[in-house]
C-alpha positions as CSV (number, residue, x, y, z in Angstrom):
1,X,31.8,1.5,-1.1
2,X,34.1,-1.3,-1.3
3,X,37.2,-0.2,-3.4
4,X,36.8,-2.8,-6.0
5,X,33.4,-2.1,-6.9
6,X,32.4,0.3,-10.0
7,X,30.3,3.5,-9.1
8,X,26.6,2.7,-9.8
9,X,25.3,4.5,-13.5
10,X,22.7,7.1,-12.8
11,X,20.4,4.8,-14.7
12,X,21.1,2.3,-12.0
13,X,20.5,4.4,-9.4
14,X,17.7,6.1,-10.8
15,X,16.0,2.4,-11.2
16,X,16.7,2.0,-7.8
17,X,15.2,5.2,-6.4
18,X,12.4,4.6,-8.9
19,X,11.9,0.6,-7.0
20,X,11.9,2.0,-3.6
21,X,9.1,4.9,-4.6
22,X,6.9,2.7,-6.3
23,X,7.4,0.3,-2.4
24,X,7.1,3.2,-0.3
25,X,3.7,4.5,-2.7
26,X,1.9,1.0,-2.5
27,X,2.7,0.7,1.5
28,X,1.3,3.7,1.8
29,X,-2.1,2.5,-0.1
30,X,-2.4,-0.4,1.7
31,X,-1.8,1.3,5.0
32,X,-4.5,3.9,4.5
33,X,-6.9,1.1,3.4
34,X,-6.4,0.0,6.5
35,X,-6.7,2.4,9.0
36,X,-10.3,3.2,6.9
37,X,-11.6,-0.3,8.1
38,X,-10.4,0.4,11.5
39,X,-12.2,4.3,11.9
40,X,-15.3,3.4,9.6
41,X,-18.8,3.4,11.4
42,X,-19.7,0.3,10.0
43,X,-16.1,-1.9,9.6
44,X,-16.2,-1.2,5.9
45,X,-12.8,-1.5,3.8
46,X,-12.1,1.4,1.9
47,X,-13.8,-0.5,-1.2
48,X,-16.8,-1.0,0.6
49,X,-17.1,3.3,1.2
50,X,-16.2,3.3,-2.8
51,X,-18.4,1.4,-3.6
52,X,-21.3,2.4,-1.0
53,X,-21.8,-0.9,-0.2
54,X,-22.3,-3.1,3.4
55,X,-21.4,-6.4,4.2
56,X,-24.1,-8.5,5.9
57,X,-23.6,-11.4,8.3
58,X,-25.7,-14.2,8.6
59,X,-26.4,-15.9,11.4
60,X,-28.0,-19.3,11.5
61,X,-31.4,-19.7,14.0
């Protein structure tokens, strides 16, 4: 800490701390959402499992 700064309030601090958890929580949503697409039989996002449903592709003849 620079020496003209003010110590940070636990508030602040606690705002911060709170900010980073809620960051770290949400990466860690989106990361397993993820990796369920990648290891699903079927390619299905982890809304797709939810919601037991399955994407269909089209193809023109």
């Amino acid at each position: 800490m620079l020496a003209h700064q003010q110590p940070r309030s636990i508030g602040s601090r606690a705002a911060r701390n709170t900010v980073r958890l809620i960051n770290v929580i949400t990466s860690l949503i989106l990361f397993v959402c993820y990796i369920a697409l990648a290891w699903s039989q079927r390619n299905q996002g982890l809304r797709d499992l939810l919601a037991r449903t399955l994407a269909v592709q089209w193809t023109r003849r």
